[in-house]
C-alpha positions in Angstrom: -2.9 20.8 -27.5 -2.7 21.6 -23.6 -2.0 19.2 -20.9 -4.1 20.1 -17.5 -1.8 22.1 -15.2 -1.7 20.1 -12.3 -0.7 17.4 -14.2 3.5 16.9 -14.5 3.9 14.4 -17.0 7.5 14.7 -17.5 8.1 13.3 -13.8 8.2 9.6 -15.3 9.8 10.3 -18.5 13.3 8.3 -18.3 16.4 10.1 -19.9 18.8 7.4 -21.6 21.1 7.1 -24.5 19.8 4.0 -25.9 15.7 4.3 -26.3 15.0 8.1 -27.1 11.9 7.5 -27.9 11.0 6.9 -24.5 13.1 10.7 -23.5 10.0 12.3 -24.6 6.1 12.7 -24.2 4.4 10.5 -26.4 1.1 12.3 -28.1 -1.8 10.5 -29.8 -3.9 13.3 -31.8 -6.7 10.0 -32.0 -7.2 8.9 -28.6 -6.1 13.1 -27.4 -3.8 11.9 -24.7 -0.1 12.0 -23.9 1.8 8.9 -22.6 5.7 8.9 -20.8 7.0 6.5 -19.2 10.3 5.5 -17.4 10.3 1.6 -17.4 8.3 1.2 -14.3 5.5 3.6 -14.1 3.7 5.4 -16.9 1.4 8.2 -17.1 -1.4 8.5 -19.5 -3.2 11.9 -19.4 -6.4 13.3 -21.2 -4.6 16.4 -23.8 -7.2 19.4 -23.8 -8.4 22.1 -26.4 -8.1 25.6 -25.1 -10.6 26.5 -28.4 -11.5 25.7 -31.8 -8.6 27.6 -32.8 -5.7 26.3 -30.7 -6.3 23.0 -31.5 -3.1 21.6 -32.4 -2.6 21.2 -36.2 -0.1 19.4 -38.1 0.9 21.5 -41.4 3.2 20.6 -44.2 5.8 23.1 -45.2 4.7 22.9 -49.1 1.6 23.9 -48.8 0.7 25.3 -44.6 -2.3 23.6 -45.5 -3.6 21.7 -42.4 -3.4 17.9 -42.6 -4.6 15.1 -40.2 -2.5 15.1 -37.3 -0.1 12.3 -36.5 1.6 10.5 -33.6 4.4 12.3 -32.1 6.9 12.2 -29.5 6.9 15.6 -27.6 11.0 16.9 -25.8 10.5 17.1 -22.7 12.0 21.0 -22.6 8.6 21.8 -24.5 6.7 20.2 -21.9 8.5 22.2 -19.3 8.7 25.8 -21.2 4.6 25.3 -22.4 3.9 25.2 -18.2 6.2 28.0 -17.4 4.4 30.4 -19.9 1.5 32.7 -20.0 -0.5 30.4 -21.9 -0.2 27.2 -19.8 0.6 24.1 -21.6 -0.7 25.4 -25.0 1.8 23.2 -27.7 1.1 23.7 -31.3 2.2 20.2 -33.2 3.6 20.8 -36.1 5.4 18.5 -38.7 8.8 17.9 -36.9 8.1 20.7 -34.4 6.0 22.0 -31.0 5.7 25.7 -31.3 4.8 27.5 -28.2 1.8 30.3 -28.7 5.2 33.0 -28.5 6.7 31.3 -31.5 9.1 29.5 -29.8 10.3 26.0 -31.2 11.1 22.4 -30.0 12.0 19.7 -32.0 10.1 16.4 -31.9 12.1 13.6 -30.8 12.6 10.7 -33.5 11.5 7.3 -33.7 8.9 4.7 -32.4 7.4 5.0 -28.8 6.8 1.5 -27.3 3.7 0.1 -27.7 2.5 1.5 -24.1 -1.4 -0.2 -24.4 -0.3 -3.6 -24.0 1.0 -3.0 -20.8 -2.3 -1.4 -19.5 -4.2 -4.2 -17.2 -7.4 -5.4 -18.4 -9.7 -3.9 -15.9 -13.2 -5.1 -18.0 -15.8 -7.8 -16.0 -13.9 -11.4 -16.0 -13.2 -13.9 -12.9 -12.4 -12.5 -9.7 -12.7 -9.3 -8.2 -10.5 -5.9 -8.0 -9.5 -4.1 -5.0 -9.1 -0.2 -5.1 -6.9 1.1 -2.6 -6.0 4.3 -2.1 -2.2 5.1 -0.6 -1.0 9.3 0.0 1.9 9.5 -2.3 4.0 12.4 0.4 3.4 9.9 3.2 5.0 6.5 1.0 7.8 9.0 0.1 8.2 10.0 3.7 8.2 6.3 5.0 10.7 5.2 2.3 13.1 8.1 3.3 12.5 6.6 7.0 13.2 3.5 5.9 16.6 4.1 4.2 15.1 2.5 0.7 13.4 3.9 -2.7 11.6 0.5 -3.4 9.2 -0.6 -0.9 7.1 -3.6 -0.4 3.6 -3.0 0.5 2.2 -6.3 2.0 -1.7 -6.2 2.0 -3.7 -8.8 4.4 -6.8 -10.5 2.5 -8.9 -12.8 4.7 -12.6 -13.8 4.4 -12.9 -10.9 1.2 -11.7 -8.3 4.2 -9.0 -5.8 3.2 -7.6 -5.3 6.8 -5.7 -2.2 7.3 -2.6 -0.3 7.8 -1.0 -2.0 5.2 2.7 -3.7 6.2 6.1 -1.8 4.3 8.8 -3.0 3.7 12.4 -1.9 2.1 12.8 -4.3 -1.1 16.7 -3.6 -1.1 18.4 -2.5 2.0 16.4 -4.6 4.4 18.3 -4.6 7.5 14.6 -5.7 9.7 13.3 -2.3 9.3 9.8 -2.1 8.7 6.6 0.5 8.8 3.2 0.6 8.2 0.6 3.2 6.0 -2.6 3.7 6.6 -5.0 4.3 3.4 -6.7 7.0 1.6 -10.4 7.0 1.4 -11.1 6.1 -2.5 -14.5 7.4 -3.7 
């Protein structure tokens, strides 16, 4: 299993002492993705196959005979060392283990990630309409630093089924009458 390289999946994964299921990378062998999250944003990202041969395998320690692969909850410290090597983001899953390509083992984490799909919005045909807009992450980063707050309110003006533009920030917690504005990405 490899995760595409520009992709940092372990940037949302939340490190606490009371869910450790949600300290790791969650991997579904069916659906070949990987899912973290940290409470308030989650990333779900397509797994790839480098070849036929590297596909990741679960095995049984009986038998090393391959079996069907399994859910599993990926440390992030495999995540990290899988980018930093030769083979980028190759992870071999294994029973209770990832094994880099250089034979290098990570235990799995234990127990039950949270069922992550039911907090996915339905975004099939229905009643009413959806509105795609696109924001540059390094510029909302740079306006909440100028703002003196981490959690921002983005205030977007709908009139007559027009989207007007910038949009209207403002700090969620320290709000002393600061405010900015961001201007949109183009979304194709």
């Amino acid at each position: 299993m490899k995760i595409p390289k520009i992709c940092k999946i372990q940037e949302v994964v939340k490190q606490e002492n009371t869910n450790y299921a949600i300290n790791g990378v969650y991997y579904d062998p069916k659906e070949e993705i990987v899912v973290a999250t940290n409470g308030h944003a989650m990333a779900i990202i397509p797994t790839e196959h480098t070849n036929k041969n590297c596909k990741s395998i679960l095995t049984t320690p009986q038998t090393d005979s391959p079996t069907k692969e399994k859910e599993t909850i990926i440390s992030t410290k495999a995540i990290k060392a899988s980018q930093k090597r030769q083979n980028q983001g190759v992870l071999l899953i294994e029973k209770n283990v990832c094994r880099l390509l250089d034979g290098t083992i990570y235990p799995n984490i234990e127990g039950k990630f949270p069922d992550w799909k039911t907090i996915i919005p339905d975004m099939s045909s229905g009643g009413g309409y959806d509105i795609k807009i696109g924001i540059d992450a390094v510029h909302l980063h740079q306006l909440a630093k100028a703002l003196g707050d981490n959690k921002l309110c983005l205030t977007i003006k709908v009139e007559n089924n027009r989207v007007y533009q910038p949009y209207y920030v403002t700090p969620l917690t320290n709000n002393i009458g600061q405010y900015g504005v961001i201007t949109p990405c183009k979304v194709n």
